[in-house]
Each structure stands twice: as structure tokens, then as C-alpha cells.
C-alpha positions as CSV (number, residue, x, y, z in Angstrom):
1,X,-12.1,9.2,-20.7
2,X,-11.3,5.9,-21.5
3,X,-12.2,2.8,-19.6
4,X,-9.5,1.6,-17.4
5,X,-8.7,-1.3,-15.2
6,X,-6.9,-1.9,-12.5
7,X,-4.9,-5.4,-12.1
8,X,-5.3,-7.0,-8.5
9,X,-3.4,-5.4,-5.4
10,X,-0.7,-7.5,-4.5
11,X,-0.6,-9.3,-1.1
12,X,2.3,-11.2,1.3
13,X,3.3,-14.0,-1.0
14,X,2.4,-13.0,-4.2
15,X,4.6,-14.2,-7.2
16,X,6.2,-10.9,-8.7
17,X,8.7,-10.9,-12.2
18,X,11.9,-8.8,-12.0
19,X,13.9,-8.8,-15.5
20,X,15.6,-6.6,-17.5
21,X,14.2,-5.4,-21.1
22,X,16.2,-2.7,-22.5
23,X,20.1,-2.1,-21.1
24,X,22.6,-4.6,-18.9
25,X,22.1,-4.5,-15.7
26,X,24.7,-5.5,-12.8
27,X,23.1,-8.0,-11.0
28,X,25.2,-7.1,-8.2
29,X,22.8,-3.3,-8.0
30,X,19.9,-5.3,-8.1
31,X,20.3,-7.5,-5.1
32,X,19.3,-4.9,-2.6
33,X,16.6,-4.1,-4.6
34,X,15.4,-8.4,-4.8
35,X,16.3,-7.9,-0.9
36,X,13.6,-5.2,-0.2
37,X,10.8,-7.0,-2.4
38,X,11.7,-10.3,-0.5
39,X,11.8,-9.6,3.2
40,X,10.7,-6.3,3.6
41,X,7.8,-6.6,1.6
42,X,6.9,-10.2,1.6
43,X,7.1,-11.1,-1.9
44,X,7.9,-14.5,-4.0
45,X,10.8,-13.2,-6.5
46,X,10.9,-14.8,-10.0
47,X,13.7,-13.5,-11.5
48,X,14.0,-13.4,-15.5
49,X,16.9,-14.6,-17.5
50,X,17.8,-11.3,-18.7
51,X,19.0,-10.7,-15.2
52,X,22.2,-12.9,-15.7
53,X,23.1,-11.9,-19.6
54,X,24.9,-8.9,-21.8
55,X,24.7,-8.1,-25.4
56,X,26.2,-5.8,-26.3
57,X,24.6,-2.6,-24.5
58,X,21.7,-4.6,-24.0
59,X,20.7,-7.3,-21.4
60,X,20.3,-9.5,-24.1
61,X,19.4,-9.9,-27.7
62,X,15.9,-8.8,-28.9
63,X,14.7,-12.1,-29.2
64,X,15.8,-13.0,-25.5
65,X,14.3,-10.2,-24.1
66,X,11.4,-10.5,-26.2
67,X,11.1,-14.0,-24.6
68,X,11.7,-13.0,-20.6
69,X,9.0,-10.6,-21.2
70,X,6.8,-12.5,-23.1
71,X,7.2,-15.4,-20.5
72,X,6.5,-13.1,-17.6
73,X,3.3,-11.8,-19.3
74,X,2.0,-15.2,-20.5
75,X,2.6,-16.7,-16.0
76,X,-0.5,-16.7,-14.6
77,X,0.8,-16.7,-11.2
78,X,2.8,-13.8,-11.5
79,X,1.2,-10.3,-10.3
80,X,3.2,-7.8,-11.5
81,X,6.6,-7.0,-13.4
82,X,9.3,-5.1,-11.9
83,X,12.1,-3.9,-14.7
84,X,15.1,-4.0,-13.2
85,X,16.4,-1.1,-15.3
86,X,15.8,1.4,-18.1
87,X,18.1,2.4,-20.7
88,X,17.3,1.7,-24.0
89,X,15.6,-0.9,-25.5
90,X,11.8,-1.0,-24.6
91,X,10.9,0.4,-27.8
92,X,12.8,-2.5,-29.7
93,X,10.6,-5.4,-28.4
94,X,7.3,-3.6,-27.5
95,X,5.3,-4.1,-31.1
96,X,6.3,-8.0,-30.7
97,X,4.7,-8.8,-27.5
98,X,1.1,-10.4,-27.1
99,X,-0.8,-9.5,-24.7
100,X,-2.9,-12.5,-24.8
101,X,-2.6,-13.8,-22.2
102,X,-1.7,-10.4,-20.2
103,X,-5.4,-9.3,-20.6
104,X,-6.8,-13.3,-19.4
105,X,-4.8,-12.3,-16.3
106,X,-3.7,-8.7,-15.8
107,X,-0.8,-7.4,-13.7
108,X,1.0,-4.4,-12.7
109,X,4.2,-3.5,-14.7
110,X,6.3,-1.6,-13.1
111,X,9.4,1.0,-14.6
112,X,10.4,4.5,-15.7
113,X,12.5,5.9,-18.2
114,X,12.8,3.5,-21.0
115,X,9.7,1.7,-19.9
116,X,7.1,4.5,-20.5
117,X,7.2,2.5,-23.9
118,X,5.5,-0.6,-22.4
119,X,3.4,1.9,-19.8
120,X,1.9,3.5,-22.3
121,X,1.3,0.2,-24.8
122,X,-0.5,-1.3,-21.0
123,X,-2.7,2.1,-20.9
124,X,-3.7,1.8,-24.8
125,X,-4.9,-1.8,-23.4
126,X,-7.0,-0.3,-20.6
127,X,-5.1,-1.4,-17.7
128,X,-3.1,0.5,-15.0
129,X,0.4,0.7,-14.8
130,X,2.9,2.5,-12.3
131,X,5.9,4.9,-13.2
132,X,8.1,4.3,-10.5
133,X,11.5,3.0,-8.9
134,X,13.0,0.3,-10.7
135,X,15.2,-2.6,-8.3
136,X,18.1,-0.9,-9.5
137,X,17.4,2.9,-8.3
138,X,15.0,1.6,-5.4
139,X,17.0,1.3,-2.8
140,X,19.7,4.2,-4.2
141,X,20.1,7.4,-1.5
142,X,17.1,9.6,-0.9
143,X,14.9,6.8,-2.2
144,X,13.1,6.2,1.0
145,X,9.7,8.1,0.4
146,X,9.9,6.8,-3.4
147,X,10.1,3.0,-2.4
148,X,7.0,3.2,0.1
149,X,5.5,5.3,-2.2
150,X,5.5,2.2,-4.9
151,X,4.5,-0.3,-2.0
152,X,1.4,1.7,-0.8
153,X,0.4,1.4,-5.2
154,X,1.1,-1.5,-5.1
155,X,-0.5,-2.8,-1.9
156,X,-3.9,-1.0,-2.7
157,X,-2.8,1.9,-0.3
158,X,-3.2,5.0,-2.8
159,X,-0.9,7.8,-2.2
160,X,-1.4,11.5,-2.0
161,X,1.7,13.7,-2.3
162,X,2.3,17.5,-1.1
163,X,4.6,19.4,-2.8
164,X,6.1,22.9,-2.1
165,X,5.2,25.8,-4.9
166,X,7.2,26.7,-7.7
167,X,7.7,30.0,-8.7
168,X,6.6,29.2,-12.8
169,X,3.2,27.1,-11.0
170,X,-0.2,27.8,-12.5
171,X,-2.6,27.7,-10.0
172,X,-5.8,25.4,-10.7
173,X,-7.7,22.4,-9.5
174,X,-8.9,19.3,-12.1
175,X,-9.8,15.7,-11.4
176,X,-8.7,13.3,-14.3
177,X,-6.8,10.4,-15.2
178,X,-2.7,10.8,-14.9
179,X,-0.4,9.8,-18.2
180,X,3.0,10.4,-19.7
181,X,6.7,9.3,-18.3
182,X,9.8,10.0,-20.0
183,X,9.7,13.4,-22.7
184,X,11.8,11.5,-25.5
185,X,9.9,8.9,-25.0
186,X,6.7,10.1,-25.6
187,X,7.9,12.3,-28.3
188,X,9.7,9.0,-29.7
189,X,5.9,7.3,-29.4
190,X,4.1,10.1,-31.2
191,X,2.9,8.2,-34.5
192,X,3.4,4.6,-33.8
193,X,0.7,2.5,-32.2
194,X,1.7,3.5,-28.6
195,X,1.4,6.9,-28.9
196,X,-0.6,8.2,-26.2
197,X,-4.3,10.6,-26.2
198,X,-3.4,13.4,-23.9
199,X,-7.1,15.1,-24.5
200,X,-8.6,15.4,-21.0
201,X,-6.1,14.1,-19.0
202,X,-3.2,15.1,-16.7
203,X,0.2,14.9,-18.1
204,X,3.6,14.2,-16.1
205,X,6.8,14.4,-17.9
206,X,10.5,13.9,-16.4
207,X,14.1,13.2,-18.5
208,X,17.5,13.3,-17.8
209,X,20.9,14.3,-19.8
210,X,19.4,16.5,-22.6
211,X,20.7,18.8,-24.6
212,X,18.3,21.7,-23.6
213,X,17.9,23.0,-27.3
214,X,16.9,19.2,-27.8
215,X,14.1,19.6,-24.3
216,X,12.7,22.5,-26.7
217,X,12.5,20.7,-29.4
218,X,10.5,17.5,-27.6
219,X,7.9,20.4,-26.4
220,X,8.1,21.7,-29.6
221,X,7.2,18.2,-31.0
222,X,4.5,17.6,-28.4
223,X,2.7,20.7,-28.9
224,X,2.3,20.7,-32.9
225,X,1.2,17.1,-32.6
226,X,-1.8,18.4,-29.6
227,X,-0.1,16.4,-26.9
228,X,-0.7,19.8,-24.8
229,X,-3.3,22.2,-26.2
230,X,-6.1,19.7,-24.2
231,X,-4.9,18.6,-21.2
232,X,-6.4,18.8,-18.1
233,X,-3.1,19.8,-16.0
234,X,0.4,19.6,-16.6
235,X,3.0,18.0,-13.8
236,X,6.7,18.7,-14.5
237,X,9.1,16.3,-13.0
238,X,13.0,16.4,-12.5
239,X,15.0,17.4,-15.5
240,X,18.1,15.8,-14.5
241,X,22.1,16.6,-15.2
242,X,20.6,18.5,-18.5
243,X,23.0,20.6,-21.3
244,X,23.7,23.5,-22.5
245,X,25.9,24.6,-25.2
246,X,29.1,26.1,-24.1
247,X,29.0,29.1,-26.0
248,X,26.3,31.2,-27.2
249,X,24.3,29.4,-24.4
250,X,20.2,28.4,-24.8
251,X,19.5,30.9,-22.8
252,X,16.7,29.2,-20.5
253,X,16.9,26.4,-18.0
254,X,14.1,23.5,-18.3
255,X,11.6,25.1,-16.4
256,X,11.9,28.2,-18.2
257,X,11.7,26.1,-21.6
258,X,8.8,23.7,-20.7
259,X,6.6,27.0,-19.3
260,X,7.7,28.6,-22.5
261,X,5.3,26.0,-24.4
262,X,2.5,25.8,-22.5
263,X,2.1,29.1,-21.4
264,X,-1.0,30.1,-24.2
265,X,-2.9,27.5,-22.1
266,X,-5.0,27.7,-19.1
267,X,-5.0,24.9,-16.9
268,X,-2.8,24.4,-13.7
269,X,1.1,23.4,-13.8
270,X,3.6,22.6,-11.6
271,X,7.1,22.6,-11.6
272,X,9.5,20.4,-9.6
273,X,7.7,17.3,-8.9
274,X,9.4,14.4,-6.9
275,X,9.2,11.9,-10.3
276,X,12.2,10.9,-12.5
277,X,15.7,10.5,-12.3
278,X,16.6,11.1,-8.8
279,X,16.1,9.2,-5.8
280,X,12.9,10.8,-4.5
281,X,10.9,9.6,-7.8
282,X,7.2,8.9,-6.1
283,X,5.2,6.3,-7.9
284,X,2.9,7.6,-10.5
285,X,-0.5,5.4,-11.4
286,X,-0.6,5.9,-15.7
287,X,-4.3,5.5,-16.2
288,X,-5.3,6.2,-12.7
289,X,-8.2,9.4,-11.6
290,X,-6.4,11.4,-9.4
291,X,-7.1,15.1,-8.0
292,X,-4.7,17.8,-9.1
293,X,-4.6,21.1,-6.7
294,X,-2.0,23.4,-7.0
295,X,-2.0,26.8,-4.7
296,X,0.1,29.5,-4.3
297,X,0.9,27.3,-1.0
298,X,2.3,24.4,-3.0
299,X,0.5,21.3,-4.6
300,X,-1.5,18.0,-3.6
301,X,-1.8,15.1,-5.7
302,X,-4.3,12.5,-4.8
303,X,-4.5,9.5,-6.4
304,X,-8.5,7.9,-5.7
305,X,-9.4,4.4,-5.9
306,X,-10.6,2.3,-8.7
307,X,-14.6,3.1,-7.5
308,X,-13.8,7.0,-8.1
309,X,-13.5,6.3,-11.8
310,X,-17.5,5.6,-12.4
């Protein structure tokens, strides 16, 4: 397993970064989201540059969002970054950062979707990271759970999470550190220096608007690289507003795709975990020891704290 660390739990009145390093973002969707760091939860809001700018489909140029990150990462006082959005563009920018001055001072960065890139390039780097809300989707409908979910990470307060059973679940019970985050991509990752060692550990993946002949072809891709013949468990997220040909059809829906790949394997899977794109998407620690059961009663999730991992 390897070695990981955990940045320092955030307090009232820590400094936290809130930018945006792939697609634009309407700042306008974003100030709920400032609003709820702020006054709800008690926190000093630097916001990035890349906040305020457009380029094309992109908050900004490379180099710009290069910069707001790399500023961010290189501020002492700030103790965690909070991507405004996802999109597209992580993966762009994510070879060019240093993390210098990240690893002199570590802190939580925060995103899904686009920003499994930078997740998984923290993880290769030993520290923590959460998959969770973004200030654009925090605050969105049904996003309640989700957004104290992310506080209680943040905050030092560990969730657990209880899920009902799926009808595809494989029953089982493992203890091991958590990884993945959006399907393409970790498929996209797979043979560039943030591609991420699945041996041993328990895997969540989530994605939204596929093709589901292209979903088949991400599992297809992750198992002939041995991203699943060693993990410890398997958590299936929300596979959100996904395609199908009009006519001859797939034939299987995502479930029945993603239980189609891993079904020569033996440990535990669930299906229909609250993480991706929809409003109840629970914060996920990547790099954290958490204990996996899943029952024919339904499934608990416990995330344990940084003392558990010895």
C-alpha cells in the first residue's frame, strides 16, 4: 500500500483557493457556492483569476490557468483548493505544475470530473485528496447530504455512508485505501505519469453523457491494462444522462455493462453509489483506508482516520 498523507483539517478562518482550471465558469453559479464556504462554513475565500476570464471553452488560456493554479499551490497560507468546475482542461496543465512547494506545505484539493487528473497526480505524490462537490454543483438541488458530506472531510469529521442494495452487488467485506474518479479519465490517464496503481485498493468510478458502446470500451481499456483484475472492491457511481444508439441498440444499460467486465473476479461490488454527476455526489477521500461492507441488506462505507493507516 503506499504511504499516504493527509494535509491539515481545516478550521474557522482558514484561507481556502476557489478557481477554475479546465472550462468557463459563470461566476454568477459560483456565488452561492463562495456564500456557503464563507458564512456557513467559516472560511477566508481567495478567489483565483480564472474565476473572472473566458477563452474560448476554457476559463482561460493554458498558461493562465497554469498560473492560478500554480499560485494557489505555491500560498502557504492557503489550506485547500476548491475547483469551481470541471469540464475539460485538467489534463492540459497538470504535467506543468510543481509541486514544490505543494509538498513544503500540503493542502486538500478539492474537485470531480475533469479534476480526477490533478487527484490522481496529488495521490501519486502521497497526499489525500477529496472527489467531491465543486462551488458550482454544491449548492445545486438534492446537494444537501453531498455538501456536509465534504465539510465533515474536510473538517476532520470522517464520513461513513449506507447505501441500499443493488440487485448486480457482490457481497463482500475489505479494508483498503479508496482511488479512481471519472471512467474517461482514468482511462485517458492510463500510460502517462498520472496513471494510477489499482493493485490492492478499492476503486470508485462515476461519468456522465457516454455513448454506452464507448462505457464498454473504457472497461474494456481498464481491464486489459489490470486496472481491475486486483482490486480490493469495486464502487460504481452514477452513470449519468448516458447513450445509446438509436437503432440496433447496445443492448445493456451501464450497470449491466460495467458487471459484464468484472464479473470473472471475486471481490465485493456495488452498484448505485451516491458519487458523480448528480446532486447527491458524497465526498470521496482518494488515498484514504476506508472499510467496504456490502450485504444483501445494502452497503456501508467507512472512511477511518489518518492513525488506521499504520
Amino acid at each position: 500500500m503506499n504511504p499516504i498523507q493527509f494535509p491539515a483539517f481545516l478550521k474557522p478562518g482558514d484561507r481556502v483557493g476557489v478557481l477554475a482550471p479546465a472550462s468557463i465558469v459563470k461566476y454568477d453559479d459560483i456565488v452561492p457556492g463562495i456564500k456557503l464556504f464563507r458564512e456557513q462554513w467559516g472560511l477566508e475565500v481567495v478567489e483565483g483569476k480564472t474565476l473572472h476570464t473566458s477563452y474560448n471553452q476554457f476559463s482561460a488560456s493554458d498558461a493562465d490557468r497554469l498560473a492560478d493554479v500554480q499560485e494557489m499551490l505555491d500560498d502557504p497560507s492557503i489550506k485547500a483548493i476548491i475547483a469551481a468546475r470541471g469540464g475539460y482542461g485538467c489534463s492540459r496543465i497538470v504535467d506543468k505544475l510543481d509541486f514544490g512547494q505543494f509538498l513544503q506545505n500540503p493542502k486538500w484539493i478539492v474537485g470531480f470530473s475533469d479534476l480526477t487528473a490533478f487527484l490522481s497526480r496529488t495521490y501519486q505524490l502521497g497526499f489525500a485528496s477529496i472527489h467531491a462537490p465543486m462551488a458550482k454543483s454544491i449548492t445545486s438541488a438534492g446537494s444537501e447530504v453531498a455538501a456536509e458530506s465534504l465539510r465533515q472531510m474536510l473538517f476532520g469529521e470522517l464520513p461513513e455512508y449506507f447505501v441500499p442494495s443493488h440487485v448486480l452487488n457482490r457481497t463482500g467485506q475489505v479494508s483498503a485505501q479508496v482511488v479512481g474518479g471519472n471512467l474517461c479519465l482514468l482511462a485517458h490517464l492510463i500510460g502517462s505519469e498520472t496513471e494510477i496503481d489499482t493493485n490492492g485498493k478499492i476503486l470508485f468510478i462515476e461519468d456522465i453523457n457516454e455513448y454506452l458502446y464507448n462505457l464498454d470500451r473504457m472497461m474494456i481499456q481498464l481491464r486489459r491494462s489490470g486496472k481491475l483484475s486486483n482490486l480490493a472492491g469495486l464502487i460504481v457511481g452514477q452513470f449519468t444522462d448516458m447513450k445509446d444508439n438509436s437503432s440496433p441498440t447496445f443492448g445493456k444499460d451501464s450497470n449491466e455493462i460495467i458487471a459484464e467486465h468484472v464479473a470473472e473476479f471475486g471481490y465485493p461490488v456495488c452498484f448505485d453509489f451516491p458519487v458523480g454527476h448528480v446532486g447527491d455526489n458524497r465526498a470521496m477521500g482518494v488515498g484514504m483506508h476506508a472499510a467496504l461492507n456490502v450485504t444483501g441488506d445494502g452497503v456501508h462505507l467507512k472512511f477511518l482516520s489518518h492513525s488506521a493507516l499504520v
